[in-house]
C-alpha positions as CSV (number, residue, x, y, z in Angstrom):
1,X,-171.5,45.0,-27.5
2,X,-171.2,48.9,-26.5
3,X,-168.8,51.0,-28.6
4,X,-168.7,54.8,-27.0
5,X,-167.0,57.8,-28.0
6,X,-164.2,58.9,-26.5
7,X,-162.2,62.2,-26.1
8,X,-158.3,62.4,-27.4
9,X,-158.0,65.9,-25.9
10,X,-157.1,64.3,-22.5
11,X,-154.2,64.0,-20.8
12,X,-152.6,60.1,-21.5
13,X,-154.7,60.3,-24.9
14,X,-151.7,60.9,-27.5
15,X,-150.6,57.7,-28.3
16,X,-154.4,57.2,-29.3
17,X,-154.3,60.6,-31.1
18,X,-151.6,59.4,-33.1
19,X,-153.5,57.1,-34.8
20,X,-156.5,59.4,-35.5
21,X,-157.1,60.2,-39.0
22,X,-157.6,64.0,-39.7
23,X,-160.8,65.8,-40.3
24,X,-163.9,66.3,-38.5
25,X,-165.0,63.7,-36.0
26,X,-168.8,62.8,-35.2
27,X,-169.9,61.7,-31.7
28,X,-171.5,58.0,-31.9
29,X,-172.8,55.2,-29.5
30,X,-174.1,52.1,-29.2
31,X,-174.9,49.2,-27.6
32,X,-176.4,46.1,-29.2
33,X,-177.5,42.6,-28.0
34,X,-177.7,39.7,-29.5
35,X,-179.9,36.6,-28.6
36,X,-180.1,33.4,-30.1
37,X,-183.9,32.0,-30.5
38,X,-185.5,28.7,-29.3
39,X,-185.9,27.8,-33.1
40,X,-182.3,29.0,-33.8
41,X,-183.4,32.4,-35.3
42,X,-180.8,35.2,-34.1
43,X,-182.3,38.5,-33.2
44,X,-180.5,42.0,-33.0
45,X,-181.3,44.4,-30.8
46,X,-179.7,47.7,-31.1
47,X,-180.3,51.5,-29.3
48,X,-178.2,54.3,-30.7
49,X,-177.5,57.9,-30.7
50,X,-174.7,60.3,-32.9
51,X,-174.3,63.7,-34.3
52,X,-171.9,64.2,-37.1
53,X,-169.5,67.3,-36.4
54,X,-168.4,69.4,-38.7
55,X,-171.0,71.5,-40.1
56,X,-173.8,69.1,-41.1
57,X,-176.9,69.9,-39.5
58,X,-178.3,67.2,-36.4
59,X,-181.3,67.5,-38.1
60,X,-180.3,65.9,-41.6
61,X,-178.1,63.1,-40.0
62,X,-181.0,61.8,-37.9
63,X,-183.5,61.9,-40.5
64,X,-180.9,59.3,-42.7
65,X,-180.0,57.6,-39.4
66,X,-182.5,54.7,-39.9
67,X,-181.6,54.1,-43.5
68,X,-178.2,54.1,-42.6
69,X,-178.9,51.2,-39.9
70,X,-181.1,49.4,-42.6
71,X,-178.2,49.2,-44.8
72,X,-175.6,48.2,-42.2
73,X,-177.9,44.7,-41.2
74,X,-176.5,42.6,-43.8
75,X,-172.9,43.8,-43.5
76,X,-173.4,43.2,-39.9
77,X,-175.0,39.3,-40.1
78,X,-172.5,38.6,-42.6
79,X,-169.5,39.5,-39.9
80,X,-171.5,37.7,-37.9
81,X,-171.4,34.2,-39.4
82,X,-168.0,35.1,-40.3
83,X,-168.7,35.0,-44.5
């Protein structure tokens, strides 16, 4: 899976922008893989990067980015077996 950001400031954007929620938008991507194990395990692989916008510091969202991802594994396995 890849999910990128993507700019609503260009031309052939404002349907999209339409459907935007106001307030401040962070920047995030990711791409993630997922294989299936000889013994039926599942394992996640995931690489990503985002700043927050607005006027949090980069600094203070990184250092919570990997507790952030920690806490989003078992919402994500959940979607995944569809429970």
């Amino acid at each position: 899976m890849v999910s990128i950001p993507i700019d609503l400031t260009v031309p052939g954007s404002e349907d999209l922008l339409k459907l935007e929620e106001s307030g401040v938008k962070g920047r995030y991507v990711s791409v993630d893989r997922l294989i299936e194990l000889e013994d039926g395990k599942t394992e996640w692989r995931m690489a990503t990067s985002g700043t927050p916008g607005g006027n949090i510091p980069v600094f203070l969202s990184e250092s919570m980015m990997d507790d952030n991802i920690a806490q989003d594994v078992p919402h994500f396995f959940k979607w995944l077996r569809g429970t």
